[in-house]
C-alpha positions as CSV (number, residue, x, y, z in Angstrom):
1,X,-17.0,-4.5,5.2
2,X,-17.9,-0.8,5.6
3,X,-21.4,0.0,4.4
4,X,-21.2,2.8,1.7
5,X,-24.6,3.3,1.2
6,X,-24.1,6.8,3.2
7,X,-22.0,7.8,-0.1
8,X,-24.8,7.0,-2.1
9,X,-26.9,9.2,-0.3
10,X,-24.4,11.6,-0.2
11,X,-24.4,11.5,-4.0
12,X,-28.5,11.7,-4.4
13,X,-28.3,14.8,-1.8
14,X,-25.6,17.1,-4.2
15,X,-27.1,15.7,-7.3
16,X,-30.5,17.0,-6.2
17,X,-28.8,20.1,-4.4
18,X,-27.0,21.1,-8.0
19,X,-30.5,19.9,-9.9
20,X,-32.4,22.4,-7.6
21,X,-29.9,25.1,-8.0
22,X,-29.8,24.4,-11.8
23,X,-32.1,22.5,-13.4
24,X,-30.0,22.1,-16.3
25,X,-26.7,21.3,-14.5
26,X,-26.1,17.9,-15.7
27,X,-27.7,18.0,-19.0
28,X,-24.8,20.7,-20.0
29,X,-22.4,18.5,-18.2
30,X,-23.3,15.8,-19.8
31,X,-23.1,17.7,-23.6
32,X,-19.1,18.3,-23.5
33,X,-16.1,18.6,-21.8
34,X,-14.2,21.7,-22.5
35,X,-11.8,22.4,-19.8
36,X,-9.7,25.2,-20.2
37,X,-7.0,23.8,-17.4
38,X,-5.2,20.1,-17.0
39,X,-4.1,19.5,-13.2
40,X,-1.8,17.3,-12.6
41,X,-1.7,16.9,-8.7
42,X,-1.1,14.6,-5.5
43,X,-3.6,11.8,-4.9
44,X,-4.1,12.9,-1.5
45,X,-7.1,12.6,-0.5
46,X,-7.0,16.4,1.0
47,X,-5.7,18.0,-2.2
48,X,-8.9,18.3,-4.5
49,X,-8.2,20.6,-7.7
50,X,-12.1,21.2,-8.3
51,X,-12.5,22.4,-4.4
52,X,-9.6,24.3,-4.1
53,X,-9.8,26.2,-7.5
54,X,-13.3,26.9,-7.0
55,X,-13.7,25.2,-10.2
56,X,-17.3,23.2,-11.5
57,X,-16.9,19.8,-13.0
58,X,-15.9,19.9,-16.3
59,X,-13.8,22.8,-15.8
60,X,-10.7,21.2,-15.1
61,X,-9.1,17.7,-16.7
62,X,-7.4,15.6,-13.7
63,X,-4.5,13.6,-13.5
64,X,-3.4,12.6,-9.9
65,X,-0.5,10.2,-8.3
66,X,1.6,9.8,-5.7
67,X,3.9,13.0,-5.3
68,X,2.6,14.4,-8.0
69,X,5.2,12.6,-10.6
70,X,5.9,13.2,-14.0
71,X,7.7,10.6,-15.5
72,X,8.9,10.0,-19.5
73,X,7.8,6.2,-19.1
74,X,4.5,6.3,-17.2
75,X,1.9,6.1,-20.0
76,X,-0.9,6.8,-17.5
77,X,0.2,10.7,-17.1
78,X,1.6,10.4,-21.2
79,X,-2.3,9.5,-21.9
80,X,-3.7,11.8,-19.8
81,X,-1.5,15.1,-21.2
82,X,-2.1,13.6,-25.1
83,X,-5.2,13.6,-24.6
84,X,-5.7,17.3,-22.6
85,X,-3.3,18.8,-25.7
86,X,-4.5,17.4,-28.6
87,X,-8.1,16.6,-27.8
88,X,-9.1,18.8,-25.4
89,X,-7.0,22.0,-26.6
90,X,-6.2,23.1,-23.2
91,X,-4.2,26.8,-22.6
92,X,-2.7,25.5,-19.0
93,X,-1.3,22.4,-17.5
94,X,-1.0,23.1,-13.6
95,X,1.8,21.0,-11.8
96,X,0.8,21.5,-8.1
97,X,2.2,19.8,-5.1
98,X,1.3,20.3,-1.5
99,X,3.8,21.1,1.3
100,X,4.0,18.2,4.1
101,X,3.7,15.9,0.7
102,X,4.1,11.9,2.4
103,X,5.6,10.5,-0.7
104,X,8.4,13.1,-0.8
105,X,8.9,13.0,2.7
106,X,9.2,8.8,2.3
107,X,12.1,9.7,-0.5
108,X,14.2,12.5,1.5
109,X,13.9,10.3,4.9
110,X,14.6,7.1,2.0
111,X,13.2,4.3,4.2
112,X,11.9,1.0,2.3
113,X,8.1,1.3,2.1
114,X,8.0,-1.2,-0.6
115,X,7.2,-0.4,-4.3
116,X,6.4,2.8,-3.7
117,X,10.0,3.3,-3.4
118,X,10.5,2.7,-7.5
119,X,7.8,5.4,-8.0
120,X,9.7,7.6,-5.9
121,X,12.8,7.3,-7.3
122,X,13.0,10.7,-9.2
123,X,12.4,12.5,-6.2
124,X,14.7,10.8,-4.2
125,X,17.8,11.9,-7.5
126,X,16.2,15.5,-6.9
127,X,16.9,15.7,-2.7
128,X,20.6,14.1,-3.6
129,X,21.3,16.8,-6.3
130,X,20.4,19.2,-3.3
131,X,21.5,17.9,-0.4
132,X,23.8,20.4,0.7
133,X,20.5,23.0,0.5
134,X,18.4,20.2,2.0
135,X,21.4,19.4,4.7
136,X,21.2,23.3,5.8
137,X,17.7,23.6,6.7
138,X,15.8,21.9,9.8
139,X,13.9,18.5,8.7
140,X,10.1,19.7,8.3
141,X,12.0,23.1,6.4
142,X,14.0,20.4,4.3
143,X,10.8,18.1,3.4
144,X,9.0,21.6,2.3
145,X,11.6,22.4,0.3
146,X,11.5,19.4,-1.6
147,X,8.1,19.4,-2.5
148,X,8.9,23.0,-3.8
149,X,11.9,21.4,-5.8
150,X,9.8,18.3,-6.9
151,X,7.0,20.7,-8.8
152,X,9.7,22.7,-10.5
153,X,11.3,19.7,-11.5
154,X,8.1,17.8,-12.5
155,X,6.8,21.0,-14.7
156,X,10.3,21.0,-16.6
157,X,9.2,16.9,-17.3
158,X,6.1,18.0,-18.8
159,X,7.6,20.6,-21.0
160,X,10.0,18.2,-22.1
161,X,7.1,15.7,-23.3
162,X,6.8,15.2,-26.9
163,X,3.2,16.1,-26.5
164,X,4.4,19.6,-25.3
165,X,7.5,19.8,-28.0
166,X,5.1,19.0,-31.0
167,X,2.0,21.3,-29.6
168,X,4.1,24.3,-29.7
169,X,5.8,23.3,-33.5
170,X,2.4,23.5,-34.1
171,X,1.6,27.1,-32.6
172,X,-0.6,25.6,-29.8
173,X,-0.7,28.1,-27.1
174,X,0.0,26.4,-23.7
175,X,1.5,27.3,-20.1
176,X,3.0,25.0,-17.8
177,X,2.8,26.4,-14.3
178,X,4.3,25.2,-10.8
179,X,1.8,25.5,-8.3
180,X,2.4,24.6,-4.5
181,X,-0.7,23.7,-2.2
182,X,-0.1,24.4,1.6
183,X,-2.7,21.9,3.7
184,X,-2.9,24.6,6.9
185,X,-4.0,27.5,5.1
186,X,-5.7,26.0,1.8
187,X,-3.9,28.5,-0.1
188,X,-1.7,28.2,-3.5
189,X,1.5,29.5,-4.3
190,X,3.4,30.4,-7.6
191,X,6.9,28.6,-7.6
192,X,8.1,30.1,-10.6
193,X,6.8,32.2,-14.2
194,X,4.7,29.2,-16.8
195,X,6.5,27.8,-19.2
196,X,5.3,28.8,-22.4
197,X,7.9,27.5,-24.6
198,X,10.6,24.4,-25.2
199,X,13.5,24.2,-23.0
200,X,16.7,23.3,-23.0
201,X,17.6,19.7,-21.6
C-alpha cells in the first residue's frame, strides 16, 4: 500500500502557506459558503474548476463525473443542482468538458469497457445522431467534436431539470453556459450564448 503521509504534509504545507498569507483564511471559510458559480465538470484528474478559474475555495460549488453527464435519473447531479439553486442561490451553472475527453472517446470508438458503458450511453445516442458530421472528420477531429456536442447537449439537460424550470417560474436569475476545457493549452472556450431561460423539448 502506497504511503500517503506525503499528502498530509502536503496539506500542513498549503494550510500554513494560506494561514501565513491570511491569517483569517479559514475562519471566513469556515463561516459560509456563498458561491456565486455551480460547475459541473469531468472527473479527470487534470480538469480542476478551482485551478483553472482562478477561483478560491468556496467560490465555486462542484459536481464532477465521468464525461461530464447530465442525466434526468442520476440523483447525485439532481442533488447537487437542488441544492446550488435553491440553497445556495447561484447566478451560473457552468457545463464544461475537456477536449481529448476518455469517456467520450470510449462511446464514439463504443468498445465494451464494462459498466461504464451504461453511463455512457447518452453520449454514445449523441455521436449516432451525428455521425454523418462525426464520419466526415479525421478520428482525434471526430472525438473533439463530440465532446463539443456532449456539453451543448448536457447544458440543454440541465435547463430542462425541474430545478431549473421552477427557479425561473420563480424569477430566479440563472445562466447555463457550455464551457469546453482544452488540456494543451489550459484555456476555456465558449460553445454557445448561456441559457437564461426554458426551452423547448
Amino acid at each position: 500500500m502506497p504511503d500517503l503521509q506525503s499528502l498530509l504534509d502536503n496539506n500542513r504545507a498549503w494550510a500554513d502557506a494560506q494561514v501565513s498569507a491570511d491569517p483569517e483564511f479559514f475562519k471566513r471559510l469556515a463561516s459560509q459558503q456563498s458561491p456565486e458559480y455551480l460547475w459541473i465538470g469531468c472527473s479527470d484528474s487534470r480538469v480542476p474548476a478551482n485551478q483553472i478559474t482562478g477561483l478560491a475555495p468556496g467560490e465555486v460549488f462542484v459536481h464532477r463525473n465521468v464525461a461530464n453527464v447530465v442525466a434526468e435519473t442520476d440523483f447525485n447531479v439532481l442533488a447537487v443542482m437542488q441544492y446550488a439553486v435553491d440553497v445556495l442561490k447561484v447566478k451560473h451553472i457552468i457545463v464544461c468538458g475537456h477536449y481529448g475527453c476518455g469517456g467520450v472517446r470510449a462511446a464514439l470508438e463504443n468498445y465494451r469497457h464494462g459498466m461504464i458503458d451504461n453511463w455512457l450511453a447518452g453520449i454514445r445516442l449523441i455521436a449516432r445522431l451525428n455521425r454523418e458530421e462525426l464520419d466526415a472528420m479525421p478520428h482525434e477531429q471526430a472525438v473533439d467534436r463530440l465532446c463539443e456536442l456532449n456539453v451543448l447537449i448536457q447544458a440543454k439537460h440541465v435547463a430542462r431539470t425541474t430545478i431549473l424550470e421552477d427557479a425561473w417560474e420563480r424569477g430566479q436569475e440563472i445562466k447555463i453556459h457550455s464551457w469546453i476545457y482544452r488540456l494543451d493549452t489550459g484555456l476555456i472556450s465558449r460553445l454557445a450564448d448561456p441559457i437564461s431561460a426554458k426551452i423547448d423539448v
